[in-house]
C-alpha positions in Angstrom: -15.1 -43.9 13.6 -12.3 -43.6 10.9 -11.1 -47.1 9.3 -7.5 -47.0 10.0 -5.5 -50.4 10.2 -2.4 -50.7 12.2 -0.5 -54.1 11.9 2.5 -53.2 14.6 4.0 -51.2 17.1 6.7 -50.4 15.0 5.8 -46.7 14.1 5.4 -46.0 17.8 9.3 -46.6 18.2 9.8 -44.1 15.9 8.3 -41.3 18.1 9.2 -40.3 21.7 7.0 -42.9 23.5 6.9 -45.4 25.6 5.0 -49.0 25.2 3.4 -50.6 27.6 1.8 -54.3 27.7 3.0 -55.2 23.9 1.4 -58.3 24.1 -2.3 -57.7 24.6 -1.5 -55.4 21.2 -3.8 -57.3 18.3 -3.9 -54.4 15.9 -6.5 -52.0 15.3 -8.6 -51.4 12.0 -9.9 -48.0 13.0 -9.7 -45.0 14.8 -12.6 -43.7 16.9 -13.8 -41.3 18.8 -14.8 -41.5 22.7 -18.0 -43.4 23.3 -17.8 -44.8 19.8 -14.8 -47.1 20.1 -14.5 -50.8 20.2 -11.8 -53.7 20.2 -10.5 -53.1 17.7 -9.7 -49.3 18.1 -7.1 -46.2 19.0 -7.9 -43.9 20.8 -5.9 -40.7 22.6 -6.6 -39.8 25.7 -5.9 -35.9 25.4 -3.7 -34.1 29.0 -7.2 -31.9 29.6 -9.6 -34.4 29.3 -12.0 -34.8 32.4 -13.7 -37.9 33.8 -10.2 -40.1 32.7 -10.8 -42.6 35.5 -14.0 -43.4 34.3 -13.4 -43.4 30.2 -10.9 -46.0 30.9 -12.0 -48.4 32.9 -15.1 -48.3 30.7 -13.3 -48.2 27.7 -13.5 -50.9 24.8 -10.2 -49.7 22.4 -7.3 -52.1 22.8 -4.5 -49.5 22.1 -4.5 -46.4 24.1 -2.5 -43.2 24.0 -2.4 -41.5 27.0 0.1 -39.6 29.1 2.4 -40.8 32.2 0.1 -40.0 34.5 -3.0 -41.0 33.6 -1.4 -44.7 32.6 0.5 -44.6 36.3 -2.9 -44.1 37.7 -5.5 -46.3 35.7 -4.1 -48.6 33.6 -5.7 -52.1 32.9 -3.2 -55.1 32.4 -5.6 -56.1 29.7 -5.1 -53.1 27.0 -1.7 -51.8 25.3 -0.9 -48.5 26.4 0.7 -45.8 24.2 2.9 -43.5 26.9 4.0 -40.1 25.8 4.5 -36.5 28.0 2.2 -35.2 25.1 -0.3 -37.4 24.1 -2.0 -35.3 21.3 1.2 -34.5 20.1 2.1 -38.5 19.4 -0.9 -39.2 18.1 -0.4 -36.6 15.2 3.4 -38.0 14.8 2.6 -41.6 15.0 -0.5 -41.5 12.0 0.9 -38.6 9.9 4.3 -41.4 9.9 1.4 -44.2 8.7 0.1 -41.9 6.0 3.4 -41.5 4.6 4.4 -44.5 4.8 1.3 -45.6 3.1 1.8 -43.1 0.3 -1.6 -41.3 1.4 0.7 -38.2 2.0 2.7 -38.6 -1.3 0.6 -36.5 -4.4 2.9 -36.9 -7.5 1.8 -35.8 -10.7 0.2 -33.0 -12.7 -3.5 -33.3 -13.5 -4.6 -32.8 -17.4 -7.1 -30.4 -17.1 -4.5 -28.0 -15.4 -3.0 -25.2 -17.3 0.8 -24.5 -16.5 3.3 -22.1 -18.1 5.9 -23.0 -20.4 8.4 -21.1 -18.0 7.5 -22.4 -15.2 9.8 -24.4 -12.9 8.1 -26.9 -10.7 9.9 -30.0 -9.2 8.7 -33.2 -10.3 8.0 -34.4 -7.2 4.6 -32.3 -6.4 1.4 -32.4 -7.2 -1.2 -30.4 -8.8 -4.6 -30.5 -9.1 -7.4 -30.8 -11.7 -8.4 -27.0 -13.3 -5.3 -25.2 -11.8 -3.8 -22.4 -13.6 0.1 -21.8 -12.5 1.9 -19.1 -13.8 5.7 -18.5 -14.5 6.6 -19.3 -10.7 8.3 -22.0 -8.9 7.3 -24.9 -7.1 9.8 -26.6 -4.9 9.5 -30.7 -3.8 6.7 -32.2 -2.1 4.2 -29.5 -2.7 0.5 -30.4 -2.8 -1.9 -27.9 -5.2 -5.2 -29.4 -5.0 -8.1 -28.7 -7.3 -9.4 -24.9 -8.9 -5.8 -22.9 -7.6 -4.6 -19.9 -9.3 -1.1 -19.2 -9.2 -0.1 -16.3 -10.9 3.2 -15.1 -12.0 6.2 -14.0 -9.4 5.2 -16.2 -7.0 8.0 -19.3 -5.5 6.6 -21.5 -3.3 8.6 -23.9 -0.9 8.7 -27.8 0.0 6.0 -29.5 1.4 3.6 -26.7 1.0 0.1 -27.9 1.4 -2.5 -25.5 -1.1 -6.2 -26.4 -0.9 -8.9 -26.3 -3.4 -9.9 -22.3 -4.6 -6.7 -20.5 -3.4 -5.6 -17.7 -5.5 -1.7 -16.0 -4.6 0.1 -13.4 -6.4 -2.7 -11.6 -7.7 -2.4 -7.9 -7.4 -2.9 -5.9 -4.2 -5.8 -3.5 -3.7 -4.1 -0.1 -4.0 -5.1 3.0 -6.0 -4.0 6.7 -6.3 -6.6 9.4 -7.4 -6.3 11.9 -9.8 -7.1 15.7 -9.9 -10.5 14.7 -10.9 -11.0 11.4 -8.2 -10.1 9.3 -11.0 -8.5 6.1 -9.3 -5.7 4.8 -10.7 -3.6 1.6 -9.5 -0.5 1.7 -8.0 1.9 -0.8 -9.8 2.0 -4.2 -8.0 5.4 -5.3 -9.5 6.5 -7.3 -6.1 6.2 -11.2 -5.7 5.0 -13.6 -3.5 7.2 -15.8 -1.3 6.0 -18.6 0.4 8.9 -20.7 2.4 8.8 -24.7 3.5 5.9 -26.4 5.6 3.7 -23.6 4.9 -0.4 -24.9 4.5 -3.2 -22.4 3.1 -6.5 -23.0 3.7 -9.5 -23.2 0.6 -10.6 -20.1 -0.9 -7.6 -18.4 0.7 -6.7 -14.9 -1.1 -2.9 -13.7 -0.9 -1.8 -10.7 -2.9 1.4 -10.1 -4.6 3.6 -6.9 -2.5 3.3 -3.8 -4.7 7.4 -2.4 -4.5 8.3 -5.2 -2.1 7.0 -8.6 -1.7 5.1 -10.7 0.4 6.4 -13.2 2.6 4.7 -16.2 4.2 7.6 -18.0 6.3 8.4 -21.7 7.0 5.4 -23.3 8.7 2.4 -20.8 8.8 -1.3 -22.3 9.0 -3.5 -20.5 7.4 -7.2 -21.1 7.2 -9.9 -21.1 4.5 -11.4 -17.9 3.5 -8.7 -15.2 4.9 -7.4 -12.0 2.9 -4.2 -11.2 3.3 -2.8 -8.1 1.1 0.1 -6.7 -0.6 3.2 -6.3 1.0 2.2 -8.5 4.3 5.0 -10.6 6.2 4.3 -13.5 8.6 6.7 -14.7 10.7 7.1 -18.4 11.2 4.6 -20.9 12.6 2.0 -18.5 13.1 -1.8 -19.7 13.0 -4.0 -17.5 11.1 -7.7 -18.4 11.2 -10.5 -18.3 8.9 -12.1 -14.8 8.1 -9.3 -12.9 9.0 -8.3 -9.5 6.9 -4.8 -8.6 7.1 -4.2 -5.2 5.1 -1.5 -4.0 3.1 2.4 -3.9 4.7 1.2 -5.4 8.5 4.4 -7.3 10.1 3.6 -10.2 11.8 5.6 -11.9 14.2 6.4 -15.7 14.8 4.5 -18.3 16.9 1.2 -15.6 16.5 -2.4 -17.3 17.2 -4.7 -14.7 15.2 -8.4 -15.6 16.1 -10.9 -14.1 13.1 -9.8 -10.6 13.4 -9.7 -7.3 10.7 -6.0 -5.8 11.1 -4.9 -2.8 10.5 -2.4 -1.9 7.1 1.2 -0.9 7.8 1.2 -2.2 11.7 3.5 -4.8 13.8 2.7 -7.8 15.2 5.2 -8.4 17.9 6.2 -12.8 18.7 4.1 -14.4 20.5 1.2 -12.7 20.4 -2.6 -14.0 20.5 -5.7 -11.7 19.5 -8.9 -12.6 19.9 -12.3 -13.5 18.4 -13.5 -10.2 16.4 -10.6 -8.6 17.2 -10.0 -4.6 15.3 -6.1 -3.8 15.7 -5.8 -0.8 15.1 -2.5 -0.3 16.1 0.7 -2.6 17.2 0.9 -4.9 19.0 4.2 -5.7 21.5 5.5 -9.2 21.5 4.3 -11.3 24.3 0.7 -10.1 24.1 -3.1 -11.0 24.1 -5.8 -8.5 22.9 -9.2 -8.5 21.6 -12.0 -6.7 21.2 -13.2 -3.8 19.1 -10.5 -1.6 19.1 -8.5 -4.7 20.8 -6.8 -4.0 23.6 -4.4 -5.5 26.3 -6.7 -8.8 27.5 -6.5 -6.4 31.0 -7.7 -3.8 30.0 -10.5 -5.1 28.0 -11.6 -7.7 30.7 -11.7 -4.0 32.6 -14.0 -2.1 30.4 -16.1 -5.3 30.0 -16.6 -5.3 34.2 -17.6 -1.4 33.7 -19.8 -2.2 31.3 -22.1 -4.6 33.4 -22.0 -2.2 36.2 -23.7 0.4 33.9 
């Protein structure tokens, strides 16, 4: 249960919905999970959820989000009812609208421990966190840095980027040429990092400058804590990268991608639309349109397939 007060409707008007039984509405002070919600809370009842009947009929919460259906079905007169084609969907609308307005979304400022270039251009409206060293970059409006980031130089980042704690961007790809002795010697990263608007990087993320080109994150990529992603990589918009992934050198990735942990392969495509799997090894690429996994990933087919061979053997 997450204190969390609401003193109107009004930031449900704002949003696609529909409101039901305003005047049973007597404000909630938290928001809280199933089976741990009372009078005074909000809950969501999500489109998948099982067992709906009986959750709200039982259910203490006086303001409910729920879908069309469900409220058509089993609503009480006694609760205020929330009514939107996308339940989940509102409920992220409606609060992130509360944060903001409450400031609890606004980071201004530049902490003192931090350590910024003379050259760098950063708009005042962002914020950075304590211990951050930034570079000669740019930081565009509305961008959160929080604690321990290293930015280096050649990197310009976008509005309302989110950056969490430990995340290190633009330093140099991992790239190396031998000599006639097996003497390794680096091959000149001189690109930069670009990362556009709405783009959020999870903690301890790593995200290398391109070596003769750049790399490019683009406008509203998620991207979990603890994933590598090399020199030269592009990633197409509002594609989900999660934790633990390895993306080498010059991969392409499309837009509206779901990547599950996964090692990829450097200098292949990833076509739109495409999902790959827990523990997924691409080693090659990928058409748009596509699911695959396993190890090397394949079509979801033609794994499923070899997995039924498999338990035959």
């Amino acid at each position: 249960m997450i204190y969390f007060e609401i003193k109107d409707l009004k930031v449900f008007e704002n949003v696609d919905a529909k409101i039901f039984n305003k005047n049973n509405f007597r404000g909630t002070t938290n928001i809280a999970t199933l089976g741990e919600e009372n009078e005074e809370s909000l809950i969501f009842i999500d489109l998948n959820l099982k067992n709906k009947k009986d959750i709200l009929t039982k259910t203490k919460a006086n303001l409910i989000i729920c879908d069309p259906k469900t409220f058509n079905d089993y609503n009480l007169s006694s609760k205020c009812y929330i009514v939107a084609e996308n339940p989940k969907l509102l409920f992220v609308k409606a609060i992130n609208n509360i944060l903001q307005q409450n400031n609890s979304l606004n980071k201004k400022g530049i902490d003192s421990t931090a350590k910024i270039h003379k050259d760098a251009k950063i708009h005042p409206n962002t914020f950075i966190g304590a211990h951050c060293y930034i570079g000669n970059c740019e930081i565009d409006e509305g961008t959160i840095i929080y604690s321990g980031c290293n930015i280096y130089d050649n990197v310009k980042i976008g509005k309302n980027v989110v950056i969490d704690s430990g995340v290190v961007i633009g330093s140099a790809g991992f790239g190396f040429v031998r000599d006639e002795e097996g003497i390794p010697h680096q091959f000149p990263q001189l690109g930069k990092v670009i990362i556009e608007n709405d783009v959020e990087i999870g903690a301890n993320t790593c995200i290398d400058r391109g070596a003769l080109g750049d790399t490019i994150i683009h406008k509203g990529v998620k991207i979990d804590n603890l994933v590598q992603i090399a020199h030269n990589v592009e990633i197409g918009e509002y594609t989900y990268i999660m934790g633990h992934s390895a993306i080498a050198g010059s991969v392409k990735i499309g837009k509206n991608c779901w990547i599950a942990p996964s090692l990829i392969l450097n200098k292949i495509s990833i076509g739109d639309n495409v999902t790959i799997g827990f523990g997924s090894n691409v080693l090659k690429s990928v058409r748009s349109n596509t699911t695959v996994m396993g190890n090397p990933a394949s079509q979801i087919e033609k794994y499923i397939n070899i997995q039924h061979k498999l338990k035959k053997i």
